[in-house]
N, C-alpha and C positions, 0 to 999 in steps of 0.2 A: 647805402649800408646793407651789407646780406643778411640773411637769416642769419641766428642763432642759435644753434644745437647745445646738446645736453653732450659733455664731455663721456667719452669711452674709453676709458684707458686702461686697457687688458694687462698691462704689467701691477694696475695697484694691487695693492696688497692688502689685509685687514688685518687692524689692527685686532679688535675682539673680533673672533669669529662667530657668526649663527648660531645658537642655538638648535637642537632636532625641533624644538615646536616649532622653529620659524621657518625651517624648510619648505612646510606647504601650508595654507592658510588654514586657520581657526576653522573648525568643524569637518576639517576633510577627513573622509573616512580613513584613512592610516593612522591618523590619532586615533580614532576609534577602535580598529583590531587590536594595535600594541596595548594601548589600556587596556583593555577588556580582558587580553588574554595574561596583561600584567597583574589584575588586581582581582577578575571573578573567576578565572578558570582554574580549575584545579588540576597542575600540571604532575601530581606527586607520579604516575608510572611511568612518565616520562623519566622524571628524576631518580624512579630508582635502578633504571637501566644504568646508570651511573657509578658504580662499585668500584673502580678499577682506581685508586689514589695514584699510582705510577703513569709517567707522561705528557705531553705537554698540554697543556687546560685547553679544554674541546670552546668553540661558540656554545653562548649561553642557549640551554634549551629554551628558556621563555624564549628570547629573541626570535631563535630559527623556528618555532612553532607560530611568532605571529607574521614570519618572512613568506613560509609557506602558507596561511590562509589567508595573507593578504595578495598573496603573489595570484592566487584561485580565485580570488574577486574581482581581478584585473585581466583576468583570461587569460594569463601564464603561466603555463603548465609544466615546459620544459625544464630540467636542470640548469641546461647550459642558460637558456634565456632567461631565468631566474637569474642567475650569477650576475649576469650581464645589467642587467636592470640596478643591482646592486650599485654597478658604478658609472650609471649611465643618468637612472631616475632620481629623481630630486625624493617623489613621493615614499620612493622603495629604502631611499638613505635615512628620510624621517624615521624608518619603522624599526633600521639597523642601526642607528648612530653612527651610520658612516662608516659599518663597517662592511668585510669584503668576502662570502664565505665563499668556494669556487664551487665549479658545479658538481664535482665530486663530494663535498660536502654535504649538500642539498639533499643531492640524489640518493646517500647513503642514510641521511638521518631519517626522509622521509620512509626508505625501504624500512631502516632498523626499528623506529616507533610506529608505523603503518597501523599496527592493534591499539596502541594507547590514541592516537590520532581519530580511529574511529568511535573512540569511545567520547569524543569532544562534542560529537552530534548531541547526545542525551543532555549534556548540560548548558549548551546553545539553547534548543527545544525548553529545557524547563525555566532558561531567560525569559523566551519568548512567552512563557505561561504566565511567567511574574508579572509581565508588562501590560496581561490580559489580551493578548493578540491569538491565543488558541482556545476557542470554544470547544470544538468537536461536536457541533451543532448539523454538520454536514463536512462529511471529507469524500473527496472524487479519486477515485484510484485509478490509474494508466500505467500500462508498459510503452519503455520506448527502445527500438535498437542502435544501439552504438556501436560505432566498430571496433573491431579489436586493434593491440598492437601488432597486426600481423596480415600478410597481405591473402586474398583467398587464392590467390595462384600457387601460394604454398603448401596447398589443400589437395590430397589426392585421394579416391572410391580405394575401398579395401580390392575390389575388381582389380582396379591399375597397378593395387600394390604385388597382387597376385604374378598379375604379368611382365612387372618392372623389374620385379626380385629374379622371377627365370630369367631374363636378358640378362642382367645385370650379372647375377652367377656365373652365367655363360662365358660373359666377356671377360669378366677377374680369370676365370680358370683357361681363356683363349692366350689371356696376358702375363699368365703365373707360366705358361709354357714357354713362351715368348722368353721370360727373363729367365728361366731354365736355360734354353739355348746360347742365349747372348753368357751364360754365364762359361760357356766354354772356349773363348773367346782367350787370346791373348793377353798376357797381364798388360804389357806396355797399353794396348788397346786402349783399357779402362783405368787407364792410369794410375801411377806408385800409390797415392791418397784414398786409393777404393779395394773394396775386396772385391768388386765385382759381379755380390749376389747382391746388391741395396736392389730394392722395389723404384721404377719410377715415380714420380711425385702421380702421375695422372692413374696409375695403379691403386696408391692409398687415399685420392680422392673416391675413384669408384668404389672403394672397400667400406668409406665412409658413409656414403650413398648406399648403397646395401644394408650397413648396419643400422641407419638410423627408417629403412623400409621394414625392416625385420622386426623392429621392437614397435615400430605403426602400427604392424598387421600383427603383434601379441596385445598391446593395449583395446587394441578392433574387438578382437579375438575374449579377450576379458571382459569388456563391457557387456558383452551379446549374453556371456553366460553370468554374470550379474545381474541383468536382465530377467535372465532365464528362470534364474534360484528366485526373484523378486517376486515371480511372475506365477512361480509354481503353486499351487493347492496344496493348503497343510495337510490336508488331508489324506496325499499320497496322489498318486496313478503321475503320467506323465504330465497333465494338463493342455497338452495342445499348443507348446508353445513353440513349435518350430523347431525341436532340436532333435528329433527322430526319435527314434528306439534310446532305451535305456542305459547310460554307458554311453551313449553317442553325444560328441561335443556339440553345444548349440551351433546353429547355422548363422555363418555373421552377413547382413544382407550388402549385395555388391555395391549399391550406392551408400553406402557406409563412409564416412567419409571423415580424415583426422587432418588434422594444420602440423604442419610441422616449425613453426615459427611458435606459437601458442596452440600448443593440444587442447588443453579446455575450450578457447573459441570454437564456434558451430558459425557454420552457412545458416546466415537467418534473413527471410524475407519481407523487403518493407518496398512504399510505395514507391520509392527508385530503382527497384530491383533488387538484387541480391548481395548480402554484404559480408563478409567475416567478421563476428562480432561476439557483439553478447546484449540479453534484454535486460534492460534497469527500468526498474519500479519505483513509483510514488506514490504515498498515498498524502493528499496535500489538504490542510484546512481550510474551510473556504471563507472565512472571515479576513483574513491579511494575506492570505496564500503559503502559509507556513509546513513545511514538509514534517510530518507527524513519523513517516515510516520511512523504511526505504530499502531495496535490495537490489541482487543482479544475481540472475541466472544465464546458463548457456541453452536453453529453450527455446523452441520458437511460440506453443502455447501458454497464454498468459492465465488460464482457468485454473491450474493447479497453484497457484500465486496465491490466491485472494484469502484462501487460511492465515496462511503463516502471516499475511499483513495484518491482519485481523488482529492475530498473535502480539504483533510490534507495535500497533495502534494503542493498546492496552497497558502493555509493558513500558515504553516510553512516555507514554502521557498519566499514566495512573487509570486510567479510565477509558471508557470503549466510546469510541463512536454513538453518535443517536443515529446520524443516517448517511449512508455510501452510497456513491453511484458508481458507476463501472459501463462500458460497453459491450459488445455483445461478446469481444472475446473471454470474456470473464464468465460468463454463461455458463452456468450447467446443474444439476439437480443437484450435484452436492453440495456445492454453492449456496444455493437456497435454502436448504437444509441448516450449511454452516450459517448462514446470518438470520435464520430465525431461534435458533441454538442460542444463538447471544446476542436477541433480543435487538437486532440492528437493521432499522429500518430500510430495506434496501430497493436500489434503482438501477436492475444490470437488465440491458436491453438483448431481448431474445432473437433480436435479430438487427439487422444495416438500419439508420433511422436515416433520415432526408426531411430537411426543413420543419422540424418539429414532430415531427409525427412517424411512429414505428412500424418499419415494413419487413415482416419477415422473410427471408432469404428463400428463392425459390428451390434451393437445395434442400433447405432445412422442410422438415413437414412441421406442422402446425405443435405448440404445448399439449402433452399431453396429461401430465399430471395437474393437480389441484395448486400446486404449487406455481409451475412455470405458467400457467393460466391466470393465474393473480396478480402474477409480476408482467406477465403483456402487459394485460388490464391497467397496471399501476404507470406504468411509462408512458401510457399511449392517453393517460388523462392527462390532461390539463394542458395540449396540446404545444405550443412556445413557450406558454408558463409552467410546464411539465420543471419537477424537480430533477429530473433526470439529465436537462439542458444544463444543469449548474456543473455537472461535468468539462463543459469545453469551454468553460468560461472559472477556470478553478484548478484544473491540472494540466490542461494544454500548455497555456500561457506559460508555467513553471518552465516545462520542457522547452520551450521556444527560448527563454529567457535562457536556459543554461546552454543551448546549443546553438543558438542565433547570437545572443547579447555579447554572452561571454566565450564565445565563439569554441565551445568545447565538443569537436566532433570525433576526436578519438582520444581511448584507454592510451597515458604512457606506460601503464605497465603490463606484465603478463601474467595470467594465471589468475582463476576465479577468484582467489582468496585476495591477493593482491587489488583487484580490480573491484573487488564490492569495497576496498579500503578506499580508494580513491575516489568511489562513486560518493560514500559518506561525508569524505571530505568536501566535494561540489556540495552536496544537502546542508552539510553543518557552514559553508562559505555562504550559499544562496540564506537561508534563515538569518545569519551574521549581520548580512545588508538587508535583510528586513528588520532587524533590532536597529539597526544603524540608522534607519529612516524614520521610525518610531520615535526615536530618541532623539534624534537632529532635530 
């Protein structure tokens, strides 16, 4: 007698169908986001983007708001691959009841609410405080570079632009002669359908190339004397800031450098070499690892940073920090300055540390004020048990977790404003699965 198998019969059919709880088993996190964003979040700006009574009923906002922050927990980031999952994942239909929004959908809700979406972070965070998971007993703050949406080869020096624009001028008005001549040309030639003067197609591509070099090298051109005006002495006289004589436009320097896929992304430098991106910031608690702050600049220094986190540490949480750490990029005397300002104990290394212990950079000369001498001093105690170690054991891991874990190595969208929306959403997603674990 043979074995006996379990009958598979892909034509049955059911009589009651599933349930959405029975889709994925009891405690899986997708019950968790849809609750949560069903019953504590407060969706009202979302909802009041909704005005318009005429046409056919959009997908319910709760719905596509917990599609989208459970889609970001799952490290699916794309529209189209969100859509897909929709009718592909079991876990992703629990969240939608099976239903089917396309990528178009996705893509447009997340663009259109992108403000309201980041404002979800502050009420995750103050979850996370009800649950007693945020002390502020110590927060470790790190920049990290992400790339942008946009390749650096699309990246050209205001120099190249200089040189690119006279070619390129040259060759439109070598080709505007060209279609002058052809234009005396016989009618039958150019046959009955044409008048004869149309521009080739490779004409108005190089016109296009040209114009979009021309407004590079005006934006170049704007920044350098926004700069300039920043930069000047209220006081009067020129200042010395590079733009000559009085009346003379500042000087834009030749590695200057704009993206034409994403203008805002910058060439920013990390330990694999050079990326097109942008620097996102944390400043993370170190009791459950919960992200307290959060930003993105197109910067490569992260020392002008540590205010304004200071700022969102305070404002999000109700309350400041007792004590920061920070690495040596964070350095600098006003720095110090700002965290004894407000009273916050700090640990930003004045220089590269190596296996417990701080070694100043042979670049650097030694602290000179009473200040950065006290913060050596304060780092360089307590040597592996230095509180300043709580740093890479506190905010690294965060970073690893969001771009290792959930494998999030590039911005989908463009443009700083857009891109700190998206960053907020990963911080408000990563906090979400630490409520989620808490809770579980």
């Amino acid at each position: 007698m043979g074995k006996t198998f379990r009958e598979w019969s892909i034509e049955q059919r059911w009589l009651l169908p599933p349930s959405v709880q029975e889709l994925v088993p009891p405690g899986h996190v997708a019950h968790f986001v849809r609750e949560l964003v069903r019953e504590e979040l407060d969706l009202s700006a979302i909802f009041a983007a909704y005005d318009e009574e005429r046409g056919a009923p959009p997908f319910h906002p709760t719905m596509m708001t917990a599609l989208l922050l459970y889609a970001y927990s799952q490290g699916v980031y794309s529209s189209r691959k969100i859509a897909r999952a929709c009718e592909e994942r079991v876990d992703f239909m629990a969240v939608t009841a099976l239903q089917r929004p396309d990528f178009r959908t996705v893509s447009k809700f997340r663009l259109q609410h992108l403000s309201a979406l980041e404002g979800l972070f502050k009420q995750v965070l103050r979850l996370c405080q009800k649950a007693g998971m945020v002390t502020l007993g110590h927060v470790a703050l790190d920049g990290t570079k992400v790339k942008a949406n946009a390749s650096k080869r699309k990246a050209m020096s205001y120099e190249r632009m200089l040189k690119g624009e006279a070619q390129l001028e040259a060759e439109v008005k070598r080709w505007f002669s060209e279609a002058d001549a052809a234009d005396l040309g016989d009618d039958d030639e150019q046959g009955r359908e044409r008048r004869g003067d149309e521009l080739p197609a490779w004409v108005a591509d190089k016109q296009k190339r040209l114009e979009k070099l021309r407004e590079a090298r005006a934006a170049l051109e704007a920044e350098a004397a926004a700069k300039a005006e920043r930069d000047k002495p209220r006081g009067g006289g020129d200042g010395g800031s590079g733009g000559g004589g009085e009346g003379e436009p500042p000087k834009v320097k030749a590695k200057a450098q704009r993206n034409f896929t994403d203008p805002e992304s910058r060439i920013l430098k990390t330990s694999d070499g050079f990326v097109q991106g942008y620097n996102a910031q944390l400043a993370v608690c170190s009791e459950q690892q919960v992200i307290v702050a959060h930003d993105v600049v197109a910067e490569q220094n992260d020392a002008p940073r540590l205010p304004e986190m200071l700022a969102q540490i305070r404002a999000n949480a109700g309350r400041q920090a007792i004590e920061l750490s920070a690495d040596n990029g964070y350095f600098s005397e006003a720095n110090l300055r700002e965290l004894k300002k407000r009273r916050v104990r700090g640990y930003v290394a004045p220089g590269r540390t190596s296996h417990g212990n701080t070694k100043r950079s042979k670049k650097k000369s030694a602290p000179r004020t009473a200040l950065a001498r006290e913060m050596a001093a304060r780092v360089r105690r307590g040597g592996h048990r230095s509180r300043y170690r709580m740093r890479k054991q506190v905010v690294e891991p965060v970073n690893g977790h969001i771009k290792e874990a959930r494998g999030f190595r590039r911005f989908s969208l463009r443009g700083k404003a857009k891109v700190r929306g998206e960053w907020s959403l990963l911080c408000t997603v990563h906090n979400l699965l630490k409520l989620a674990a808490r809770r579980g």
